[in-house]
C-alpha positions as CSV (number, residue, x, y, z in Angstrom):
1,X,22.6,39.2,74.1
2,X,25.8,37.7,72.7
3,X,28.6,40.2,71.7
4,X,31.6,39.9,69.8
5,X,35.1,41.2,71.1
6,X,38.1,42.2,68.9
7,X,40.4,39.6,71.4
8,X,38.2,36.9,70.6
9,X,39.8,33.8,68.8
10,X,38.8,33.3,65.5
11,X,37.5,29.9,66.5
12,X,35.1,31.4,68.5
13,X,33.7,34.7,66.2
14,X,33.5,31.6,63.3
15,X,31.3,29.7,65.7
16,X,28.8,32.4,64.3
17,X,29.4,32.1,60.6
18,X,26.1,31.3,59.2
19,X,24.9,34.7,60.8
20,X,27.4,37.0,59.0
21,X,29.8,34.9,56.4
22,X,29.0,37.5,54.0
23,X,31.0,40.0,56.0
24,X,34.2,37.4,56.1
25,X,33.8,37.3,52.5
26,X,35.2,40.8,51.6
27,X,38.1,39.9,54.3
28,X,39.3,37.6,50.7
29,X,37.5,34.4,52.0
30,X,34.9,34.1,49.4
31,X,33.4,31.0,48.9
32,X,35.0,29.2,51.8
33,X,33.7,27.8,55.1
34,X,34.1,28.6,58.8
35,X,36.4,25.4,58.7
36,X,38.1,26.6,55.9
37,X,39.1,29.7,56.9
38,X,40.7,28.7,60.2
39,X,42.4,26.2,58.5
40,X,44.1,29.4,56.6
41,X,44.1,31.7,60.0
42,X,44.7,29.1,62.8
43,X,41.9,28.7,65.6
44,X,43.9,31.0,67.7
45,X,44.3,33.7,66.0
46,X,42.3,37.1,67.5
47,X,40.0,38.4,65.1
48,X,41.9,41.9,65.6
49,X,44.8,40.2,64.8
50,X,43.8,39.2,61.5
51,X,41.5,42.6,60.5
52,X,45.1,44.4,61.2
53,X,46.6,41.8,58.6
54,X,43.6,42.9,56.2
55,X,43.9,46.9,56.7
56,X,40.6,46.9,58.1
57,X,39.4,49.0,61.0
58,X,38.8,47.1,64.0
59,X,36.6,49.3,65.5
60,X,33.8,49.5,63.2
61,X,34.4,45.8,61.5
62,X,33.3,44.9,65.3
63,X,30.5,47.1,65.3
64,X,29.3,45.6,62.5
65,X,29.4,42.4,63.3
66,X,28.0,43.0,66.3
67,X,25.0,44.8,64.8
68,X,24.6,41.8,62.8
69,X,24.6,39.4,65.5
70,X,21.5,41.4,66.8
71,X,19.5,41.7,63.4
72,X,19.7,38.2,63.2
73,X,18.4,37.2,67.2
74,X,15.8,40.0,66.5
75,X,15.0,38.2,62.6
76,X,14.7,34.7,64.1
77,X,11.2,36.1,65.4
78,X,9.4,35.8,62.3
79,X,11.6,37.2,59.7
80,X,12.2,34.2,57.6
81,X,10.0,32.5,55.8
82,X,8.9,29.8,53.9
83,X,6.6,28.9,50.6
84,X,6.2,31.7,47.8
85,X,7.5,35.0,48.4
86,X,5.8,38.0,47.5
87,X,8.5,40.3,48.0
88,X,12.7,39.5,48.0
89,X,15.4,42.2,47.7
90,X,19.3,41.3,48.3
91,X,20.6,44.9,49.1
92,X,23.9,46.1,49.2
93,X,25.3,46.6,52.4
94,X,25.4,50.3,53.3
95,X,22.1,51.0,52.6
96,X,20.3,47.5,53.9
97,X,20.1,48.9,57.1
98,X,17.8,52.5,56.0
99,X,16.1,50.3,53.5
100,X,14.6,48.0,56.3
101,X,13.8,51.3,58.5
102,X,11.6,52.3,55.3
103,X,9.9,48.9,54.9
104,X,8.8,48.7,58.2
105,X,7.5,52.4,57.8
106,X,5.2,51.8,55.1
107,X,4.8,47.9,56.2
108,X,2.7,49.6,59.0
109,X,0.4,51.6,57.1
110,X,-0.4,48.8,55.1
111,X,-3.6,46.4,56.9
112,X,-2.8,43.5,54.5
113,X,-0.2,40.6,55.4
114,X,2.9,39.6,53.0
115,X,5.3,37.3,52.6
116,X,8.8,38.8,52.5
117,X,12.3,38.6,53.3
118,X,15.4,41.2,52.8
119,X,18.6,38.9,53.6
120,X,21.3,40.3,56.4
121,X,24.2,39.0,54.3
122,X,26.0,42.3,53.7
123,X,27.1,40.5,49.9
124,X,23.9,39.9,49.1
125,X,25.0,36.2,48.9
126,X,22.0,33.7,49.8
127,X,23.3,30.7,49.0
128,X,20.7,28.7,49.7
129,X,18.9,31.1,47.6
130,X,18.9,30.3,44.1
131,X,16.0,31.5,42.4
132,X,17.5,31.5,38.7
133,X,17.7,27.3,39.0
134,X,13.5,27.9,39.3
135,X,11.7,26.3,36.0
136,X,8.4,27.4,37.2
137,X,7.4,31.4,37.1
138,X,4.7,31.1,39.4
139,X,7.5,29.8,42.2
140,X,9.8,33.1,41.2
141,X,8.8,35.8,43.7
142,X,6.7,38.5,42.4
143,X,8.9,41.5,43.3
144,X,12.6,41.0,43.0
145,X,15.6,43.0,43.6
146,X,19.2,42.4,42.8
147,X,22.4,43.8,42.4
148,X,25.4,43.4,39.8
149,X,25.5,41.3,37.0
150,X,25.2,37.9,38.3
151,X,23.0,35.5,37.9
152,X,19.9,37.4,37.3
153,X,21.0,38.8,34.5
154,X,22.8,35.8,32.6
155,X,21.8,33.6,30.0
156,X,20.0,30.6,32.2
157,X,17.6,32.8,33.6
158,X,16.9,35.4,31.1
159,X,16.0,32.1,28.3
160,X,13.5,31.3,30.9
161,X,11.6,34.2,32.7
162,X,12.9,37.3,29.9
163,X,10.6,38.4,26.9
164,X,8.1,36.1,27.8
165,X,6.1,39.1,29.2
166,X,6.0,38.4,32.9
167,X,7.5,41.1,34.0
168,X,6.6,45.1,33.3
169,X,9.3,47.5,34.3
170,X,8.5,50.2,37.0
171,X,7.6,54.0,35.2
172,X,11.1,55.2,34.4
173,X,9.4,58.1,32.4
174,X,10.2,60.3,34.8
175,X,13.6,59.8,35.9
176,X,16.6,61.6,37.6
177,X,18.8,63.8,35.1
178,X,21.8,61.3,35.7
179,X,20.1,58.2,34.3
180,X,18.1,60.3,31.7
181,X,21.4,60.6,30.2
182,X,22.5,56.9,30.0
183,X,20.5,53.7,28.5
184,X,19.0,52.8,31.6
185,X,15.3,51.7,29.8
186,X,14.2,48.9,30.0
187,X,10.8,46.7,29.4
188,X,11.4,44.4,32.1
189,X,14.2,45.4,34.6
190,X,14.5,48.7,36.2
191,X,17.3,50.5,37.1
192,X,16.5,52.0,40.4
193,X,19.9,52.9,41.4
194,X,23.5,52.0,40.8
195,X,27.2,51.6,42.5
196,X,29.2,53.9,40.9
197,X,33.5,53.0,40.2
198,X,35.2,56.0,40.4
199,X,39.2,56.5,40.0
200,X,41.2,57.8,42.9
201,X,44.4,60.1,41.7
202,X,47.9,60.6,43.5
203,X,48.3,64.2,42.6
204,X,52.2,63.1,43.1
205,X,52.5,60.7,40.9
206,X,50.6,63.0,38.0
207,X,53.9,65.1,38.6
208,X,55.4,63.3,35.9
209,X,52.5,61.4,34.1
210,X,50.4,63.2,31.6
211,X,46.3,63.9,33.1
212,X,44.0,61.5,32.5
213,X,40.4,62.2,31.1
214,X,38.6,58.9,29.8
215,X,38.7,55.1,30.8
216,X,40.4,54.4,27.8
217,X,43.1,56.2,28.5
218,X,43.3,53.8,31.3
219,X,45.2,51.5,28.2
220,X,48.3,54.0,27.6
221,X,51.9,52.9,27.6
222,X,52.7,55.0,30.0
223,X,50.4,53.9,33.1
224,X,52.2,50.7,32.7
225,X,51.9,48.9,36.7
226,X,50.3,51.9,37.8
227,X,46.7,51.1,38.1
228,X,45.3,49.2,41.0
229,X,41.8,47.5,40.9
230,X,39.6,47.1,44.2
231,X,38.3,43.5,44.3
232,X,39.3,41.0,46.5
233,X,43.0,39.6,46.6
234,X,43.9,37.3,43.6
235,X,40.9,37.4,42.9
236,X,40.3,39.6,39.1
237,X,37.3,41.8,39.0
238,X,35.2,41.4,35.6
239,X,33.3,45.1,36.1
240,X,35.9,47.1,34.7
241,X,37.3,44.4,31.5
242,X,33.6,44.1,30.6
243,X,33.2,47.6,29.8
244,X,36.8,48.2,28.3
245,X,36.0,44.9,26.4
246,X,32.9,46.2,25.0
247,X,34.4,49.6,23.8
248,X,37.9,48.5,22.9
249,X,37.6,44.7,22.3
250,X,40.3,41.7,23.3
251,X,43.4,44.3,22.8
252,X,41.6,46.7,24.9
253,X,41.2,44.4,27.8
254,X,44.9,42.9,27.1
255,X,46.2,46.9,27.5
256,X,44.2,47.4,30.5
257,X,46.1,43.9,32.7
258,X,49.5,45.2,31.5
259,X,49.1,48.5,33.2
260,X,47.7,47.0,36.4
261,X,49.7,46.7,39.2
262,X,47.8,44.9,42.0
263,X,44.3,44.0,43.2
264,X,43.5,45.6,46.5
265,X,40.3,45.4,49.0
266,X,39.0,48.6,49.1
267,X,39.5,49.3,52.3
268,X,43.2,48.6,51.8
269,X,43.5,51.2,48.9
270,X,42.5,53.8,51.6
271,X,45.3,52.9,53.4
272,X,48.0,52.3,51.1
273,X,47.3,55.2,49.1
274,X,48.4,57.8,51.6
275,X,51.7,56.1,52.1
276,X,54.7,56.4,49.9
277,X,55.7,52.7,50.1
278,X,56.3,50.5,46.6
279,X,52.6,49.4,46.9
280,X,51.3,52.8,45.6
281,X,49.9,53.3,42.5
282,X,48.9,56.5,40.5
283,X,45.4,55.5,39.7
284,X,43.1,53.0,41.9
285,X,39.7,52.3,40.5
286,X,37.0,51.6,43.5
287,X,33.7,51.9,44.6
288,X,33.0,55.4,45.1
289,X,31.2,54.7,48.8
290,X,35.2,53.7,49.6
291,X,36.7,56.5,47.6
292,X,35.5,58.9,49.6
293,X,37.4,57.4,52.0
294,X,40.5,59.0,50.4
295,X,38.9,62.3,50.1
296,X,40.6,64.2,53.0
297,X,44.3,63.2,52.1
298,X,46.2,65.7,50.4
299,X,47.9,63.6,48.3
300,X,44.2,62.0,46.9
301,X,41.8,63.3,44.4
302,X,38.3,61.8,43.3
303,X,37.9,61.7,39.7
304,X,34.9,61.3,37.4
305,X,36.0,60.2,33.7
306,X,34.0,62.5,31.2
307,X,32.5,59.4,29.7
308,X,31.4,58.4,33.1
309,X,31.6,56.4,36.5
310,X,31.4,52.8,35.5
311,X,28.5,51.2,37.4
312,X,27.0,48.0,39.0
313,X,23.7,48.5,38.4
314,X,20.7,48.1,41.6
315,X,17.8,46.5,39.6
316,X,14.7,45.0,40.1
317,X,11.9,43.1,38.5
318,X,8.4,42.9,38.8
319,X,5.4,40.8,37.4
320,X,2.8,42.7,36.0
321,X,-0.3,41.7,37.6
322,X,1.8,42.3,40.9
323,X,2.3,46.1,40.4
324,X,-0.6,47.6,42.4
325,X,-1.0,44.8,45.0
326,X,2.9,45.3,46.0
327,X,2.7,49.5,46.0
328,X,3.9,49.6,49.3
329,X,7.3,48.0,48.3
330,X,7.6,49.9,45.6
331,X,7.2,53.0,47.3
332,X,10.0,50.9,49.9
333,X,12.3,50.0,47.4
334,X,12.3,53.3,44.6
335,X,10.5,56.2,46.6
336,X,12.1,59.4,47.7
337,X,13.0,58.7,51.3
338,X,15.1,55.4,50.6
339,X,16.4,57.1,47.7
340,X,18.1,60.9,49.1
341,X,19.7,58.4,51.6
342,X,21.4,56.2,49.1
343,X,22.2,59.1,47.1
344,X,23.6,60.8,49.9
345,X,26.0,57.8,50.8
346,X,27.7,57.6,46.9
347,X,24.5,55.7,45.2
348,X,23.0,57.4,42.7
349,X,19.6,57.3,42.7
350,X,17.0,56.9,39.4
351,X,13.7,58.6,41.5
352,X,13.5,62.3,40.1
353,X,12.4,63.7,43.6
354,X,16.6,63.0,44.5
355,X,18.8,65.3,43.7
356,X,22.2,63.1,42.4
357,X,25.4,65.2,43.6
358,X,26.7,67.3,40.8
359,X,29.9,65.7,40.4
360,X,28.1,62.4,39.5
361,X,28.5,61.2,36.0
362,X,27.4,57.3,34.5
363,X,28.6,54.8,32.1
364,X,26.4,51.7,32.0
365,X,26.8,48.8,29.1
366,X,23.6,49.0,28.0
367,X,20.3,46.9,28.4
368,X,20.5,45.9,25.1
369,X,23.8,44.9,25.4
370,X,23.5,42.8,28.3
371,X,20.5,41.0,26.7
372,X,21.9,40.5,24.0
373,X,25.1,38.6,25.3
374,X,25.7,35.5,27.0
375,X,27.1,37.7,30.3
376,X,28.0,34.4,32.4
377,X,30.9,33.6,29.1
378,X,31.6,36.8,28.6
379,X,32.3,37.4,32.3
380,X,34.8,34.3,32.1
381,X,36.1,35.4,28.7
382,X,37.3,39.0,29.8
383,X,38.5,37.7,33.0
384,X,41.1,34.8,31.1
385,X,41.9,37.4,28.8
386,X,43.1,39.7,31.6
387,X,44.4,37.1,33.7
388,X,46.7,35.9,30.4
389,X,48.0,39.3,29.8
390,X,48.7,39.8,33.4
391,X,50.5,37.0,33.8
392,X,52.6,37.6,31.2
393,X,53.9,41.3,32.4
């Protein structure tokens, strides 16, 4: 079995790429080749040298690659597939792992044979899989789960496949107390879980700044470049304009760029926050799997708005006459035991047989809202609007 070193050259780890890019990805190389990344690194670089560059920790980055490189030799027996899919689900990456475990636990008590696939990429980035391009329904697979608002969920595909009544949500009827409280209904797509953004507080810096208690306050004068954004390097996240752009319009979102001071990986935040160097920040807003990352330095405090942790919503959709025939991925993808997992590593979970920590609040947009938009433009719009202000500090 092939395994990956933290002294290997770049070169060679990249020789690889097609089994883990998606990992390389949230290094800051989105969207760019093996090829082009060494062009940016140099072949010789060590793979430890450049996670030390990143802020990343070397030990488990290996790990994870390395547990990658052996999901894929064990998936190339079988696992992928070709012709209509019954079943596809692009997870996010903490929890792809436990989801699988389930899957192949109810998978076996089932006698009858489907056709499925759950991609490795821990971005949940197929590129070769572009199923919002598909004209034809019958092609679309019949269970399908997403994350984010991305394609699924922008104006190409919902003119084609939404309100045409081909799909039938999932019974949301019952639901947790934490989405009971927000618009999660919805016809067609259900809301089975979400990534929560949180804000991470340096009690130091509060000294001398007055407490914070809503995202709008997020806007004041006096948080002026000292708010950092997790997302990858210049590169501006849309998740947090969209919703200040939806409550507080263009001058909302113009506000928010002035006061922001940097766009950090996550994983960097942890880091950086601790320190005292000219990098800090008195607010950083991340996911809150990384914020809790921050949680045992005495400087650091998690904090959930009053209106809410912001959230990415996990989503799926599924045709009506496919309901009863795909139980068992149901059960997979929304039951109990996948849920109290992802609920227990900072995803809350819609199933009412998880208990959601009590700490956990939600702010979503809105079904209605996000239907009723154009969310590819208004993705773009929010992000030139923040961009210009930014620029312009």
């Amino acid at each position: 079995m092939k395994k990956i070193n933290k002294e290997m050259s770049l070169e060679k780890v990249l020789s690889e790429f097609d089994k883990f890019g998606g990992m390389f990805a949230n290094l800051g190389f989105e969207g760019l080749s093996a090829e082009e990344i060494l062009k940016k690194t140099g072949k010789d670089m060590s793979l430890e040298t450049l996670l030390k560059i990143k802020s990343v920790n070397v030990a488990e980055f290996v790990k994870n690659l390395n547990e990658k490189l052996n999901e894929q030799e064990l998936s190339e027996d079988g696992e992928t597939y070709s012709g209509k899919l019954d079943f596809f689900a692009y997870m996010v990456c903490p929890l792809r792992k436990k989801f699988k475990e389930v899957l192949n636990q109810v998978l076996a008590n089932s006698d009858e044979k489907f056709n499925y696939f759950v991609p490795g990429e821990c971005t949940g980035v197929v590129k070769s899989e572009k199923f919002w391009l598909m004209d034809d329904i019958n092609e679309f697979p019949d269970f399908f789960a997403a994350m984010g608002i991305g394609d699924y969920l922008e104006k190409p595909f919902l003119e084609k496949f939404i309100g045409k009544g081909y799909f039938s949500s999932l019974n949301q009827n019952k639901a947790e107390e934490k989405f009971r409280q927000i618009d999660f209904v919805d016809d067609e797509y259900t809301m089975y879980g979400a990534t929560p953004y949180v804000m991470v507080l340096d009690k130091r810096k509060f000294a001398t700044l007055p407490s914070i208690e809503k995202w709008e306050d997020l806007l004041k004068e006096c948080y002026t470049s000292n708010i950092i954004l997790s997302g990858h390097e210049n590169e501006i996240p849309y998740l947090l304009p969209l919703y200040i752009f939806k409550d507080k319009g263009q001058e909302g979102v113009k506000k928010l760029a002035k006061n922001v001071k940097a766009i950090f990986h996550p994983s960097k935040i942890a880091k950086v926050a601790v320190g005292q160097s000219e990098e800090t920040a008195a607010i950083y807003i991340l996911p809150w799997f990384f914020a809790e990352n921050c949680r045992s330095k005495d400087n650091l405090e998690i904090f959930w708005p009053k209106d809410g942790a912001i959230i990415s919503p996990l989503y799926c959709l599924i045709k009506k006459e496919a309901k009863q025939r795909l139980a068992v991925f149901v059960e997979a993808l929304t039951g109990g035991e996948f849920g109290k997992f992802a609920a227990n590593n900072c995803y809350p979970f819609m199933n009412k047989l998880v208990k959601n920590k009590n700490e956990v609040r939600l702010k979503w947009l809105g079904w209605d809202y996000v239907k009723n938009q154009d969310m590819g433009l208004l993705k773009e719009t929010v992000v030139k609007i923040f961009e210009s202000a930014w620029g312009k500090k």
